[in-house]
FIKOLZA-1660 file (N, C-alpha, C; in steps of 0.1 Angstrom, whole numbers, plus 5000, padded with zeros to 4 digits):
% residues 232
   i   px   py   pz ch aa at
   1 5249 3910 0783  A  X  N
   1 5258 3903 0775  A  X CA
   1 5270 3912 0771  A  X  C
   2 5278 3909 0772  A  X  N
   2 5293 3914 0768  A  X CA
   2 5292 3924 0752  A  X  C
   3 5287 3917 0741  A  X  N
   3 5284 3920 0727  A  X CA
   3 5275 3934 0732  A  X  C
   4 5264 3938 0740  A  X  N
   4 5254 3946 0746  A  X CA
   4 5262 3955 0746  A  X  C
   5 5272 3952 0761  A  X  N
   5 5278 3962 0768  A  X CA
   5 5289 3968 0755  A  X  C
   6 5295 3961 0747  A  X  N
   6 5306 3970 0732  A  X CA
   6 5299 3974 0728  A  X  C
   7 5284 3975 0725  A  X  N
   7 5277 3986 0711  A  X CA
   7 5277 3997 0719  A  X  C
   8 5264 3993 0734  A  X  N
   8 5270 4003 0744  A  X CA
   8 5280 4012 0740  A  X  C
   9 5289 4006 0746  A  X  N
   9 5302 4019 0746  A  X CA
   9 5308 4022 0731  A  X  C
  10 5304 4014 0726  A  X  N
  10 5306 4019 0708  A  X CA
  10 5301 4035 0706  A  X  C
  11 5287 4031 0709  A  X  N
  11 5276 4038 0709  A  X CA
  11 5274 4053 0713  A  X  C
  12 5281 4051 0727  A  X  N
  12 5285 4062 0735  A  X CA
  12 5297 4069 0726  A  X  C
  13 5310 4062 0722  A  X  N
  13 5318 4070 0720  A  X CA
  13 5320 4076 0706  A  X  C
  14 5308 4074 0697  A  X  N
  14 5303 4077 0684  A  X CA
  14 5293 4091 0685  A  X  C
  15 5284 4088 0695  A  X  N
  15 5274 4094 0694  A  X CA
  15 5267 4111 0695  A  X  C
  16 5281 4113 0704  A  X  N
  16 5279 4127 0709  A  X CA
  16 5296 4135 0705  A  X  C
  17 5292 4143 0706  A  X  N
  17 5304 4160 0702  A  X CA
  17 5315 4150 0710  A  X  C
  18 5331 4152 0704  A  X  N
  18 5339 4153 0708  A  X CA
  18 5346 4137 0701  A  X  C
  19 5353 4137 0699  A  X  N
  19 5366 4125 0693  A  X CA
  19 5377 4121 0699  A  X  C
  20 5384 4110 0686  A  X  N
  20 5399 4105 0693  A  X CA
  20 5400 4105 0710  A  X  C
  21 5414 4104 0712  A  X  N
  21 5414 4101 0725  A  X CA
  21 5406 4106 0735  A  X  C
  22 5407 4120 0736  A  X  N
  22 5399 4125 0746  A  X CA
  22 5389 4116 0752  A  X  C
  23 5378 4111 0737  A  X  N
  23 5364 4114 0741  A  X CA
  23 5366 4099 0747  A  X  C
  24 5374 4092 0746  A  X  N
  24 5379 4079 0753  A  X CA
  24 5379 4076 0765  A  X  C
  25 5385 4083 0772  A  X  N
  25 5386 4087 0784  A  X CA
  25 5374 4089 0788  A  X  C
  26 5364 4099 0786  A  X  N
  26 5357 4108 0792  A  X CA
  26 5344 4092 0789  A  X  C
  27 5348 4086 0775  A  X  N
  27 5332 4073 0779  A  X CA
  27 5336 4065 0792  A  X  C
  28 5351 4062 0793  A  X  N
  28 5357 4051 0803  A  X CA
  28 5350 4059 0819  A  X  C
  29 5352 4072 0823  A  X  N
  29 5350 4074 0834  A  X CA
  29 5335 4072 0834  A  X  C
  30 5324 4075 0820  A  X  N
  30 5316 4076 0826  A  X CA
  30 5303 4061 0824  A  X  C
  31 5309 4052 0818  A  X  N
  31 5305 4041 0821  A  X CA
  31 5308 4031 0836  A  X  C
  32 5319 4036 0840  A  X  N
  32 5319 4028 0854  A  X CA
  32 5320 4038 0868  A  X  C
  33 5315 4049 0866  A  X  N
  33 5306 4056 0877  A  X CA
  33 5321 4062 0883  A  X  C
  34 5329 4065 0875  A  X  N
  34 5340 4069 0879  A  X CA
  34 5344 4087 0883  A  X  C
  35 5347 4093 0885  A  X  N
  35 5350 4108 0887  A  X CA
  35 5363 4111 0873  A  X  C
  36 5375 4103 0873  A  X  N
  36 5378 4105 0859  A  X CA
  36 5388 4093 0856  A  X  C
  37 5395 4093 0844  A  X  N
  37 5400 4079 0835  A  X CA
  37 5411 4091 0832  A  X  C
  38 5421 4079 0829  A  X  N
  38 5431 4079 0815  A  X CA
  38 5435 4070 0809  A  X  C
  39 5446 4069 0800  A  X  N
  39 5449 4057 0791  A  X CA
  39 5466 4059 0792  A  X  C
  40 5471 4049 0794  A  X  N
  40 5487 4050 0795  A  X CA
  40 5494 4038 0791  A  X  C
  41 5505 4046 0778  A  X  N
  41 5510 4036 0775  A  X CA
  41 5524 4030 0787  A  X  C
  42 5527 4021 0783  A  X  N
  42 5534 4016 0785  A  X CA
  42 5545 4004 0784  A  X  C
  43 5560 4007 0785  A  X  N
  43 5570 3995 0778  A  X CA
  43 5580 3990 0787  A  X  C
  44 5584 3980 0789  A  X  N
  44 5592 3978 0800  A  X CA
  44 5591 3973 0808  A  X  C
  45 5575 3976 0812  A  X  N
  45 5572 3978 0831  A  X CA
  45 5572 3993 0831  A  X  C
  46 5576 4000 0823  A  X  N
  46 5578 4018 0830  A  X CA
  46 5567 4026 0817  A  X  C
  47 5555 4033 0828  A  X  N
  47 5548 4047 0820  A  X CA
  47 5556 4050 0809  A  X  C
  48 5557 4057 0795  A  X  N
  48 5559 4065 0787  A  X CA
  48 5549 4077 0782  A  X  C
  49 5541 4077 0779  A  X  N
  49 5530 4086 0782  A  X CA
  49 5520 4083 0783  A  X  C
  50 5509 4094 0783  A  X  N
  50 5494 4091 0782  A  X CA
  50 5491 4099 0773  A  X  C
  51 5479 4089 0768  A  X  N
  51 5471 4091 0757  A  X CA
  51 5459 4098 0760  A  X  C
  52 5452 4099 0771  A  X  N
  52 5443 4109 0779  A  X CA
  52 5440 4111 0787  A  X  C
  53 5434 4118 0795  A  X  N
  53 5431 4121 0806  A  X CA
  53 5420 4130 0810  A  X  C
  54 5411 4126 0817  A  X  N
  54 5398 4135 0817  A  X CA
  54 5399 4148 0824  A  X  C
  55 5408 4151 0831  A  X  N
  55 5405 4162 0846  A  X CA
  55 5425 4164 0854  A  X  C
  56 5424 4178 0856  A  X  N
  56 5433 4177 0861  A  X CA
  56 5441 4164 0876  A  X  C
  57 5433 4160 0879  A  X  N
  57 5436 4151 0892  A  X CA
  57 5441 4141 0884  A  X  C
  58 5432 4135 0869  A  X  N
  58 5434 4121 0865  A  X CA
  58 5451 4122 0860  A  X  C
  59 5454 4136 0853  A  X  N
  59 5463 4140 0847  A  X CA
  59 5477 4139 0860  A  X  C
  60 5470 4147 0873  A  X  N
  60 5482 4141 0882  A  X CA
  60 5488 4126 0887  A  X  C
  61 5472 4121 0884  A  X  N
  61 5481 4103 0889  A  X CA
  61 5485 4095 0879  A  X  C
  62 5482 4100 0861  A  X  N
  62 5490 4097 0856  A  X CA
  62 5507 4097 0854  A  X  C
  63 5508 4113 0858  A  X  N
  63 5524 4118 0855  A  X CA
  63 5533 4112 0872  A  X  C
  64 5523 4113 0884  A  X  N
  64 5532 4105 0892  A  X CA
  64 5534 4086 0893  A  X  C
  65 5527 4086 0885  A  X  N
  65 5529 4070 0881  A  X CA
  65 5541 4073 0871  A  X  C
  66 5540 4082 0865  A  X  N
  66 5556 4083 0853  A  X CA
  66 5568 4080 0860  A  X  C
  67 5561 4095 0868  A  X  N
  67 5573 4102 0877  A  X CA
  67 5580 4093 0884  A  X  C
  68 5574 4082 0892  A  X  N
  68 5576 4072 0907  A  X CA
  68 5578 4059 0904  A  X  C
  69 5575 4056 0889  A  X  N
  69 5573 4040 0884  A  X CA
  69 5567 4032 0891  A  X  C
  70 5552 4038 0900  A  X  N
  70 5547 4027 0909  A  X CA
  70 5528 4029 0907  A  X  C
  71 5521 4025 0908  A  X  N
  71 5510 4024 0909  A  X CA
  71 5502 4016 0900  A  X  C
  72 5484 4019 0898  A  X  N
  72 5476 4013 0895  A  X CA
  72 5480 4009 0881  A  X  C
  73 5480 4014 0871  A  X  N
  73 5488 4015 0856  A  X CA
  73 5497 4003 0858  A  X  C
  74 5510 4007 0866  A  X  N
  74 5520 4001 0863  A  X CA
  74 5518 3986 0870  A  X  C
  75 5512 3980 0882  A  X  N
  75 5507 3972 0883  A  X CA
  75 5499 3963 0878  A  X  C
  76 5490 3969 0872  A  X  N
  76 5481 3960 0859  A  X CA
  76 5487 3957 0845  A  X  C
  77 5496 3970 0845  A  X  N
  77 5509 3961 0829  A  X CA
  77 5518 3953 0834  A  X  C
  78 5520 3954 0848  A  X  N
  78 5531 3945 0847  A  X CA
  78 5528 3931 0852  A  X  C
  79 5510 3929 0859  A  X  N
  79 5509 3916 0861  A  X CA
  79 5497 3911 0850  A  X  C
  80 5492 3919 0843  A  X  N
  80 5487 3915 0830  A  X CA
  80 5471 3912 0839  A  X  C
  81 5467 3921 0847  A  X  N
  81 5453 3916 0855  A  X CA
  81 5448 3932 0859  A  X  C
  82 5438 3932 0863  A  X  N
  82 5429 3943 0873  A  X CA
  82 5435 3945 0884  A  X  C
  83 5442 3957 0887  A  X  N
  83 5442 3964 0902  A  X CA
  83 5433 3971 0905  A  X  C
  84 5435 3971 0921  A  X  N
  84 5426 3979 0925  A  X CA
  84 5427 3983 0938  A  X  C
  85 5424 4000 0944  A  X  N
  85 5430 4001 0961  A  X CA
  85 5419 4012 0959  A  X  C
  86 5405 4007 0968  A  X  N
  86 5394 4012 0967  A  X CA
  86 5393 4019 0977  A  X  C
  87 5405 4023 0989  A  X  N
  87 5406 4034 0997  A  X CA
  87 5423 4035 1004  A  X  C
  88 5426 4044 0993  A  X  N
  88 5441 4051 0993  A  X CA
  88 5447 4051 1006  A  X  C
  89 5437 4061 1011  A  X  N
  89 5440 4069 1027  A  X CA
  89 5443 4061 1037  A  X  C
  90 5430 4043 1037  A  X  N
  90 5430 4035 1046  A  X CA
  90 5445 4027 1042  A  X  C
  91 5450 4029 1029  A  X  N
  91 5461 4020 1025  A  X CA
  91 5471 4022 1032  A  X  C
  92 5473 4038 1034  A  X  N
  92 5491 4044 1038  A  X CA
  92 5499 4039 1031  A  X  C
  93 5512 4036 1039  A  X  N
  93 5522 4032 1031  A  X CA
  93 5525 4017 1028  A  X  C
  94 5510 4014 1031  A  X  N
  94 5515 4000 1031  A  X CA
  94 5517 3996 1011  A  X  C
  95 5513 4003 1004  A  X  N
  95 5509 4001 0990  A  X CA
  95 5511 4017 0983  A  X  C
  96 5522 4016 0972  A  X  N
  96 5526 4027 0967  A  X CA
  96 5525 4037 0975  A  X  C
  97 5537 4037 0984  A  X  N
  97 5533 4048 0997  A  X CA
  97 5535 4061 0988  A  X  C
  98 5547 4066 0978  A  X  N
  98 5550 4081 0973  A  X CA
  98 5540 4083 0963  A  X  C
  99 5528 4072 0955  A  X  N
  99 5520 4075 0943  A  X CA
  99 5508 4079 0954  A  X  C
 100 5504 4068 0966  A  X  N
 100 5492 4072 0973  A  X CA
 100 5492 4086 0980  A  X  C
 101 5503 4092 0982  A  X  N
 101 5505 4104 0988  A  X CA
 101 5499 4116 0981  A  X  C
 102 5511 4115 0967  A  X  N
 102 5507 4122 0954  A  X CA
 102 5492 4121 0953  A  X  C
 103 5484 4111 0950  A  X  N
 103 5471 4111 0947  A  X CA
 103 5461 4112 0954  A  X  C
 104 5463 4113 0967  A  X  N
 104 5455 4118 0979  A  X CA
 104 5459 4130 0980  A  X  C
 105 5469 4142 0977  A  X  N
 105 5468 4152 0980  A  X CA
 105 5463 4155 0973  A  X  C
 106 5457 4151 0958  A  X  N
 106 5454 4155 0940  A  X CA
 106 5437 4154 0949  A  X  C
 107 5434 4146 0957  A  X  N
 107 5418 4147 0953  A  X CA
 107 5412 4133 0954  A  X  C
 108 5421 4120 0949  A  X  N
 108 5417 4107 0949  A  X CA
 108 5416 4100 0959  A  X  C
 109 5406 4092 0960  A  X  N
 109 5406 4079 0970  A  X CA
 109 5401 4067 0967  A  X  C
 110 5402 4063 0955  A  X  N
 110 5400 4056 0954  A  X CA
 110 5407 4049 0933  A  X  C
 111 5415 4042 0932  A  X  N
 111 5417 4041 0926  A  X CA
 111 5418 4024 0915  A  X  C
 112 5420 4027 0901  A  X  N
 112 5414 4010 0896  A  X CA
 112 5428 4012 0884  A  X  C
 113 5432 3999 0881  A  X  N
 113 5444 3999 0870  A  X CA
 113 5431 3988 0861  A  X  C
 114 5434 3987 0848  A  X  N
 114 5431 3976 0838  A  X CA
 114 5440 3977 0824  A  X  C
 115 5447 3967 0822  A  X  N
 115 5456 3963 0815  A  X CA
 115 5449 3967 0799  A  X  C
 116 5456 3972 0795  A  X  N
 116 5451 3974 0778  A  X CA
 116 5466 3964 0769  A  X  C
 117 5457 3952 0764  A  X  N
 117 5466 3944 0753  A  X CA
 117 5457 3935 0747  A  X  C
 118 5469 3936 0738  A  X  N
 118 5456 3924 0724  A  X CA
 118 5465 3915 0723  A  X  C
 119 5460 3902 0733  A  X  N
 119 5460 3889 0731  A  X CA
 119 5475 3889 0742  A  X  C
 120 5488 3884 0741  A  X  N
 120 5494 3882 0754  A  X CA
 120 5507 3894 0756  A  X  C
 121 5496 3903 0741  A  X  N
 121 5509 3921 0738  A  X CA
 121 5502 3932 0749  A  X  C
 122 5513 3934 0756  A  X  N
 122 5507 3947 0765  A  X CA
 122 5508 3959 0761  A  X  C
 123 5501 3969 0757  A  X  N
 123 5503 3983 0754  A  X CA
 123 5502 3993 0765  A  X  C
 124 5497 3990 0777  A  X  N
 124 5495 4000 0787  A  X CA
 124 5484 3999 0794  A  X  C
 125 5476 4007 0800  A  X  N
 125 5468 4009 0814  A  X CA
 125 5458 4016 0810  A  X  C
 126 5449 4009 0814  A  X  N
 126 5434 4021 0814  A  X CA
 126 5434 4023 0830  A  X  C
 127 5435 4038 0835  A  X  N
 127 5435 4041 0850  A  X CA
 127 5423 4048 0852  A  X  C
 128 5418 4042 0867  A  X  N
 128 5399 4049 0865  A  X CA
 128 5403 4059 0879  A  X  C
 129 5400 4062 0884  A  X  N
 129 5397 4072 0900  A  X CA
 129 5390 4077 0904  A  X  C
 130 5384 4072 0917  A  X  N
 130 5370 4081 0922  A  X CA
 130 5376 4092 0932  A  X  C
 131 5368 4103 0935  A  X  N
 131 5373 4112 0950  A  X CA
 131 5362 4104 0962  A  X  C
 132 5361 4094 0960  A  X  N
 132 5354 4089 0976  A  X CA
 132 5356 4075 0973  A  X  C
 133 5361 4066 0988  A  X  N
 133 5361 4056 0985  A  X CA
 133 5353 4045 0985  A  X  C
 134 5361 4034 0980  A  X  N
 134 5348 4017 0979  A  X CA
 134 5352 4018 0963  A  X  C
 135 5347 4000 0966  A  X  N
 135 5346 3989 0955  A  X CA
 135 5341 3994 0940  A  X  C
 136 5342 3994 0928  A  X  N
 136 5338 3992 0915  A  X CA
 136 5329 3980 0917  A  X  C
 137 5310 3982 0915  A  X  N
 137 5304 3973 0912  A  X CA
 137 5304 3963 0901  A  X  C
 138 5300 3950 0903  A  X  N
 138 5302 3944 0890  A  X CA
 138 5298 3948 0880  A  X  C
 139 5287 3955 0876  A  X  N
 139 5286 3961 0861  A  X CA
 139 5299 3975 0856  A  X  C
 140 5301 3979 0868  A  X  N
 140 5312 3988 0871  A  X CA
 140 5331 3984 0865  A  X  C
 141 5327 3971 0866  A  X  N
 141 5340 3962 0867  A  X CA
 141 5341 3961 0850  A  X  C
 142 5328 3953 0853  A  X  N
 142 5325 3944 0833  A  X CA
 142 5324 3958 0821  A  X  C
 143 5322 3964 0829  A  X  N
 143 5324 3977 0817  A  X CA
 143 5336 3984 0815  A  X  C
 144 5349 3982 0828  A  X  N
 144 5363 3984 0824  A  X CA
 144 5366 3975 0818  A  X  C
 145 5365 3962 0823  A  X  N
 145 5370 3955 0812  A  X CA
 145 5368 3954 0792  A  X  C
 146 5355 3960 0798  A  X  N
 146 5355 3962 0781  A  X CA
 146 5361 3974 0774  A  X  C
 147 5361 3987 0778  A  X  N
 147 5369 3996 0778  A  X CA
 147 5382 3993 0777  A  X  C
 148 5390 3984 0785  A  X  N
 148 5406 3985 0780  A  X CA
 148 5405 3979 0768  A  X  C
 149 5395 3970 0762  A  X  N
 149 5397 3962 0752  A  X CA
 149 5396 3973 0740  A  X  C
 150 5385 3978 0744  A  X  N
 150 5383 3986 0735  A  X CA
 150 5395 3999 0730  A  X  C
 151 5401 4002 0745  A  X  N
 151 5417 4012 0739  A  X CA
 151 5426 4009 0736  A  X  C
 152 5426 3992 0737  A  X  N
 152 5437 3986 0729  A  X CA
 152 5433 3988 0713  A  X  C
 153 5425 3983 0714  A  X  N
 153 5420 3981 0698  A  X CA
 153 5423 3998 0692  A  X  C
 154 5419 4009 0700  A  X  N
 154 5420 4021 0697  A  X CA
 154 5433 4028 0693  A  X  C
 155 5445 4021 0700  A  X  N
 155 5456 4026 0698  A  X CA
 155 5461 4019 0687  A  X  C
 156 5459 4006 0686  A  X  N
 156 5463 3996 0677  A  X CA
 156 5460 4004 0663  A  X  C
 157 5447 4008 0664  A  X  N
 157 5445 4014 0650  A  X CA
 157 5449 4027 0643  A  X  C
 158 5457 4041 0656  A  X  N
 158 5461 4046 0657  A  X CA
 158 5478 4041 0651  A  X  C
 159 5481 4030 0655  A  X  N
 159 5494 4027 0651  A  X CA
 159 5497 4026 0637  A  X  C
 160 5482 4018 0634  A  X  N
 160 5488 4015 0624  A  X CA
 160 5494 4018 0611  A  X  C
 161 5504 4016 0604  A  X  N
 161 5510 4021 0597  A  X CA
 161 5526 4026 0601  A  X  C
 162 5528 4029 0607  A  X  N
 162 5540 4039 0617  A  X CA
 162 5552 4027 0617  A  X  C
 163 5559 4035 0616  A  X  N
 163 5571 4028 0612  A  X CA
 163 5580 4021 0626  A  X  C
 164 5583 4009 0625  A  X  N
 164 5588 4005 0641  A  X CA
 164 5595 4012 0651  A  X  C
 165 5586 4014 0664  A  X  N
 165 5595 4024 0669  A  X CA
 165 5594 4037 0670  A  X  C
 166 5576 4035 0660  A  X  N
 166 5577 4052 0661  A  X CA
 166 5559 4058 0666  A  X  C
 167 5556 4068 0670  A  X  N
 167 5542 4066 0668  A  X CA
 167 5531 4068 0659  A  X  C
 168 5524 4068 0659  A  X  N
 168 5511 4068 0648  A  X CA
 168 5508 4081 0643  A  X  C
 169 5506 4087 0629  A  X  N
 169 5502 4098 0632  A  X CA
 169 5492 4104 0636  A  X  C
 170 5478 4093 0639  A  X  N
 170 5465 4095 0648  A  X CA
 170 5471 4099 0663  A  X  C
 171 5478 4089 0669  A  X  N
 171 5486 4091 0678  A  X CA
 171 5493 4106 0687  A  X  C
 172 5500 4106 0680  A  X  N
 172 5507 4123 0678  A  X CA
 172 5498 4133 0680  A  X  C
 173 5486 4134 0674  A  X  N
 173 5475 4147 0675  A  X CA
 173 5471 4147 0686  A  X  C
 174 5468 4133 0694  A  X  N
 174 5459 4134 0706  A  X CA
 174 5472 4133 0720  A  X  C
 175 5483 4127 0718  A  X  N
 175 5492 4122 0728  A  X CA
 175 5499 4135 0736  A  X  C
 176 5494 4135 0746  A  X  N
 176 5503 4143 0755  A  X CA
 176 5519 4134 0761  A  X  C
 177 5528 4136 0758  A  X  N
 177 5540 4134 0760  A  X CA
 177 5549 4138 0769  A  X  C
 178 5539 4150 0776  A  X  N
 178 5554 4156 0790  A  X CA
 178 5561 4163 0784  A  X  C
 179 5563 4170 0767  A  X  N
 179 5569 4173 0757  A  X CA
 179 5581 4177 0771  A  X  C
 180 5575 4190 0778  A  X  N
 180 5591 4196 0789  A  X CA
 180 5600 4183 0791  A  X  C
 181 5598 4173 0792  A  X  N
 181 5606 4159 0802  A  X CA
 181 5615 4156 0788  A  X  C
 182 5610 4152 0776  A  X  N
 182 5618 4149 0766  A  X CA
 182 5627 4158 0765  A  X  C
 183 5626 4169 0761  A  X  N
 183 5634 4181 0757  A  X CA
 183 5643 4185 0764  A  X  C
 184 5642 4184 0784  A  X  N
 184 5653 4182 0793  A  X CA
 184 5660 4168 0795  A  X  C
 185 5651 4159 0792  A  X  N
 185 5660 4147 0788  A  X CA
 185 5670 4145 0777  A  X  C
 186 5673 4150 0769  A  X  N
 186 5679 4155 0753  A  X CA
 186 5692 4168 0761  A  X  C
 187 5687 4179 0771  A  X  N
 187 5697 4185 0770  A  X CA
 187 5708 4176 0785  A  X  C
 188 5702 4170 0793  A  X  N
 188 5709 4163 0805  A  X CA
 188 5716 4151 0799  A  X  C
 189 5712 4148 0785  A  X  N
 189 5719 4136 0778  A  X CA
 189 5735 4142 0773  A  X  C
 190 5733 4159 0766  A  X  N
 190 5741 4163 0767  A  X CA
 190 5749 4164 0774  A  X  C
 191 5747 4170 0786  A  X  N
 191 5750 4179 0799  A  X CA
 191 5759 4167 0798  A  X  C
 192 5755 4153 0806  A  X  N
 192 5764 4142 0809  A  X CA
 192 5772 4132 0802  A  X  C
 193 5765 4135 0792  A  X  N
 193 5775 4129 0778  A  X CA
 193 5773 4110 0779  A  X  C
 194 5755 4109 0780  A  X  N
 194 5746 4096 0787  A  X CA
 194 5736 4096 0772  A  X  C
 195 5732 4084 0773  A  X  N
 195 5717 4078 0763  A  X CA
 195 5707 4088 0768  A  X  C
 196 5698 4094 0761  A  X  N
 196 5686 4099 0765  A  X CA
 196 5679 4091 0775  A  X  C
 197 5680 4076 0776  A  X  N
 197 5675 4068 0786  A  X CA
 197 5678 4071 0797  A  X  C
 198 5692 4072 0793  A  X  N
 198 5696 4071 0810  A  X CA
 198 5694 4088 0817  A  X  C
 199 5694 4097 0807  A  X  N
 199 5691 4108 0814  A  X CA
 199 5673 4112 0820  A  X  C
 200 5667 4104 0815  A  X  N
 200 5653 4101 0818  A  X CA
 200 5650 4096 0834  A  X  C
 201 5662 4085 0834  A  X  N
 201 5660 4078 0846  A  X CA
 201 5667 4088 0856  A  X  C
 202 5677 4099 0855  A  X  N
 202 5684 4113 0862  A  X CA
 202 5673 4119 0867  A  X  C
 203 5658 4121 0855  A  X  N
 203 5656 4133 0858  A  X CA
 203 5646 4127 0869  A  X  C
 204 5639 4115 0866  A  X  N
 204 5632 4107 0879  A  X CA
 204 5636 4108 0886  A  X  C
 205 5648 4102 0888  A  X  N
 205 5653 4103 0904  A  X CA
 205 5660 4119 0905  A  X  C
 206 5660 4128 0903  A  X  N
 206 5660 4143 0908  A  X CA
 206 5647 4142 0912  A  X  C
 207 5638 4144 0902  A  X  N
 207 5625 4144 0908  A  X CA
 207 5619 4138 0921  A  X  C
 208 5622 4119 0923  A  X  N
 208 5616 4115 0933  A  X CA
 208 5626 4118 0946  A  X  C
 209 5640 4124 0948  A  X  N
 209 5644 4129 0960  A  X CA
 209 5642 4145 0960  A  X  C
 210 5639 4151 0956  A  X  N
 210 5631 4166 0956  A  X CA
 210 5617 4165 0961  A  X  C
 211 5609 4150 0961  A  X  N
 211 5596 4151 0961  A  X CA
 211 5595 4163 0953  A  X  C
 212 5594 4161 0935  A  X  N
 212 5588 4171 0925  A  X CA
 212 5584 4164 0916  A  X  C
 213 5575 4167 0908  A  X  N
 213 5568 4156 0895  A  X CA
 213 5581 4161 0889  A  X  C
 214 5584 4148 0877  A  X  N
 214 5595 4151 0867  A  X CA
 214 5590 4162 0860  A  X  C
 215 5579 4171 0851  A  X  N
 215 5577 4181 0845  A  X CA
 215 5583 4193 0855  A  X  C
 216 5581 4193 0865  A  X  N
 216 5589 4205 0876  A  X CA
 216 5601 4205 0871  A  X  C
 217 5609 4193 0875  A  X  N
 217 5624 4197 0874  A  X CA
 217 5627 4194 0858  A  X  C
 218 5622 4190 0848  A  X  N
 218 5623 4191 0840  A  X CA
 218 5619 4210 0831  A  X  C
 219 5609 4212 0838  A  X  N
 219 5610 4229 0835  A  X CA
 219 5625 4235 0839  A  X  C
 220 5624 4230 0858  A  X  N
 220 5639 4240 0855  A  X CA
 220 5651 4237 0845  A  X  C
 221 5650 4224 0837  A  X  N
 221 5665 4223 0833  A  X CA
 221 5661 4227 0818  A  X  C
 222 5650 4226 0815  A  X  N
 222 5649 4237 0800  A  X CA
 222 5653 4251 0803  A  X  C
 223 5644 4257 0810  A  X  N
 223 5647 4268 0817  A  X CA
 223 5660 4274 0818  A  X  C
 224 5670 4261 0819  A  X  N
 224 5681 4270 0829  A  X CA
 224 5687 4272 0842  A  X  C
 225 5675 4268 0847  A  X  N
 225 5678 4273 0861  A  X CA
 225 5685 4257 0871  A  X  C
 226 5685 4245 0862  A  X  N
 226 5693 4234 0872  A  X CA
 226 5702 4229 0859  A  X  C
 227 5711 4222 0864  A  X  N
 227 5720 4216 0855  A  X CA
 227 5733 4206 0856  A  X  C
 228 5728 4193 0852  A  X  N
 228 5730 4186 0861  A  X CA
 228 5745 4184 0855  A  X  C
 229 5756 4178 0863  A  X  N
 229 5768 4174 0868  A  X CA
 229 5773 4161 0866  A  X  C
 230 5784 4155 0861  A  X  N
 230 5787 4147 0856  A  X CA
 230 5790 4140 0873  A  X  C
 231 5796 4146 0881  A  X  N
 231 5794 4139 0897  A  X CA
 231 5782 4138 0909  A  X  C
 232 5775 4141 0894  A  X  N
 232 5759 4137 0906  A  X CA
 232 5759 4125 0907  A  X  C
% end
C-alpha cells in the first residue's frame, strides 16, 4: 500500500547517519534500484539548481540539463508526468541528442525524470540514473513516485518562511548553485550592460556552441581569461 511504501521511505530517511538534502537523494537512488538520484529545482521550464545529488555522474546530468535546457528533469516539469529513456545509447539523437551524449560519456544509460509538485505547483524534478540499461520495475516506479512527493513536501518545508523570491534558509545549507555561473553571470551582466537573465542565457549558449558545461566557461569569465563583447 502506498501509506507502507511513505513510512518506508520515512523510515529510511530518518533512520541512519546523514541528513537534509543529501540523505534525500541517496534514499531516492536506493529505494528504486537506481545507481544514483538528484533533485532539481525548477522555473519557467528552465533548471535553476539542484538540491542534490548522489555521485559525480548524477551531478553531471544534472548541470547538463542546466547547461542544454533539455532532458529527463526538464521534461517531467514541463509535462507535469514521468519520463523515461531506459537505454540512452539505443536512443541517439533521436531524443535529447546534446544531454544523451553528455550522459553517456558521464557513465549513464539509462535514465528516469519524476515531477516534484504539490497539487498543480511545479517545483522541479526528481532525476534517477542507472549505468546499464532497461525499464524501472513497478515497485521501482511506485517508490519514485513516492519519493518526488516526498521532496516536494521536503523543499516546501525548507521554504518555508523565506521571503518571495528568495530561498529558504534550510535551503541555502544544502543547495549547490553553480555558485561560478552566478558570479560570471553578474560580471557578463556588466560586461554587456544586460539583466543578469539575459547574461545567464550568454553564458549557455557560449557554453552549448563550445560544447562546455556552463561551470567551464563560467570559470574562465571569473577567472579572466574570456570576456564577452557587446558584438557577440
Amino acid at each position: 500500500m502506498a501509506s507502507d511504501r511513505l513510512l518506508r521511505i520515512l523510515g529510511l530517511l530518518g533512520g541512519r547517519d546523514g541528513s537534509g538534502a543529501a540523505r534525500l537523494c541517496e534514499v531516492a537512488a536506493e529505494v528504486t534500484g537506481m545507481s544514483g538520484a538528484g533533485v532539481m529545482l525548477l522555473a519557467d521550464g528552465r533548471p535553476q539548481a539542484s538540491v542534490c545529488t548522489t555521485d559525480e555522474v548524477s551531478s553531471l546530468i544534472e548541470e547538463a540539463q542546466y547547461t542544454l535546457g533539455e532532458g529527463p528533469c526538464v521534461d517531467a516539469h514541463r509535462l507535469g508526468e514521468a519520463v523515461s529513456e531506459p537505454d540512452l545509447a539505443a536512443a541517439g539523437g533521436s531524443r535529447w541528442a546534446a544531454f544523451s551524449r553528455r550522459a553517456c560519456g558521464g557513465g549513464a544509460r539509462a535514465v528516469f525524470g519524476y515531477p516534484i509538485r504539490i497539487g498543480t505547483v511545479r517545483l522541479g524534478a526528481l532525476n534517477l540514473y542507472r549505468d546499464r540499461a532497461g525499464l524501472l520495475e513497478d515497485e521501482e516506479h511506485a517508490n519514485a513516485l513516492v519519493m518526488a512527493d516526498v521532496a516536494a513536501r521536503a523543499v516546501l518545508a525548507a521554504q518555508a518562511g523565506a521571503p518571495p523570491g528568495a530561498l529558504g534558509i534550510n535551503i541555502e545549507e544544502d543547495l549547490y548553485l553553480w555558485g561560478a555561473v552566478h558570479q560570471a553571470a553578474g560580471m557578463v551582466s556588466v560586461q554587456l550592460d544586460i539583466p543578469v537573465a539575459d547574461a545567464l542565457v550568454r553564458l549557455r549558449a557560449r557554453a552549448f556552441v563550445t560544447d562546455r558545461l556552463v561551470s567551464e566557461v563560467a570559470r574562465d569569465v571569473v577567472e579572466r581569461r574570456l570576456h564577452f563583447d557587446a558584438g557577440e
